[in-house]
C-alpha positions as CSV (number, residue, x, y, z in Angstrom):
1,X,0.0,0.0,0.0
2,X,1.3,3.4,-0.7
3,X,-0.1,6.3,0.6
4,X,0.0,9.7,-1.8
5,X,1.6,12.9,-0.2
6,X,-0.7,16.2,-1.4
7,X,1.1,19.4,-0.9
8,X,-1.2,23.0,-0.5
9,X,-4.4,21.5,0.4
10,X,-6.4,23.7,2.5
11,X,-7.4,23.0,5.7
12,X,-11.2,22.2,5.9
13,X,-12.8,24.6,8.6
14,X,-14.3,22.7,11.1
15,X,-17.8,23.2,11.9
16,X,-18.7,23.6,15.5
17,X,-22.0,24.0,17.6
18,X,-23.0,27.3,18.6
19,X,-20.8,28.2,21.7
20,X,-24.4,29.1,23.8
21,X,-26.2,26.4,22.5
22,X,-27.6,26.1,25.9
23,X,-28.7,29.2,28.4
24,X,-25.7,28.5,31.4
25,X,-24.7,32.3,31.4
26,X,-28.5,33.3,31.5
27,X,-29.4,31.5,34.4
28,X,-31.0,32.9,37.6
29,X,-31.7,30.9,41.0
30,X,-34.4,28.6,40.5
31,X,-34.7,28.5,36.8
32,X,-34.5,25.7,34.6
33,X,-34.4,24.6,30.9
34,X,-35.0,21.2,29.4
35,X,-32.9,19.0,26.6
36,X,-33.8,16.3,25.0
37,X,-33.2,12.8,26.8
38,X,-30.6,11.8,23.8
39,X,-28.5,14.7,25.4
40,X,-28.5,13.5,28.8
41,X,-24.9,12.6,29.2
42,X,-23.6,16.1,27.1
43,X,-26.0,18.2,29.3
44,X,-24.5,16.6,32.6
45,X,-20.7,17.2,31.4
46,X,-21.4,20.8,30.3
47,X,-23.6,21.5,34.0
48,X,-20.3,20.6,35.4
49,X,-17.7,22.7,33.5
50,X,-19.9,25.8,32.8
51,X,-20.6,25.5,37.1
52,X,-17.0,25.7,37.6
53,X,-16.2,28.2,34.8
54,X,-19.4,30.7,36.5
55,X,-18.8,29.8,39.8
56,X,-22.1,28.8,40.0
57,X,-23.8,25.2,40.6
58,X,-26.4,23.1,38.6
59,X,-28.7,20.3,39.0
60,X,-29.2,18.0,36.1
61,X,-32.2,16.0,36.2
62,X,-34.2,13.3,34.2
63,X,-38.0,13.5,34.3
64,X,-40.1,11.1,31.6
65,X,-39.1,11.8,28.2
66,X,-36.5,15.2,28.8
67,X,-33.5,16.2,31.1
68,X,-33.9,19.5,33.1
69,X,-30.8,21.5,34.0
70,X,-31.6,23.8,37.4
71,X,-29.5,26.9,38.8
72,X,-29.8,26.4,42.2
73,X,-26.3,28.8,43.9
């Protein structure tokens, strides 16, 4: 197998999500916003890094069919 070497290719730009997909910044005490259930791992992970990034704290919860992410410091 031999594998061709291209020279002056451009990069491809890589497409990300929108940094503020989801409201973290926006957040009072007590309010809350729902993803869907297929996002339930994502959700958790992101609860955790925007908390310590904001300084603030989050409660990610599943209910039936949709995960709900709390502000609650």
């Amino acid at each position: 197998m031999s594998i061709k070497i291209e020279k002056n290719v451009p990069i491809t730009k890589r497409i990300y999500q929108k940094r503020n997909a989801y409201p973290f910044r926006s957040l009072e005490i007590g309010d809350s916003f729902t993803v869907p259930l297929e996002e339930e791992k994502r959700i958790r992970t992101l609860a955790s890094v925007w908390g310590k990034k904001l300084k603030k704290r989050f409660i990610v919860s599943r209910e039936e069919e949709e995960v709900r992410v709390w502000r609650v410091e």
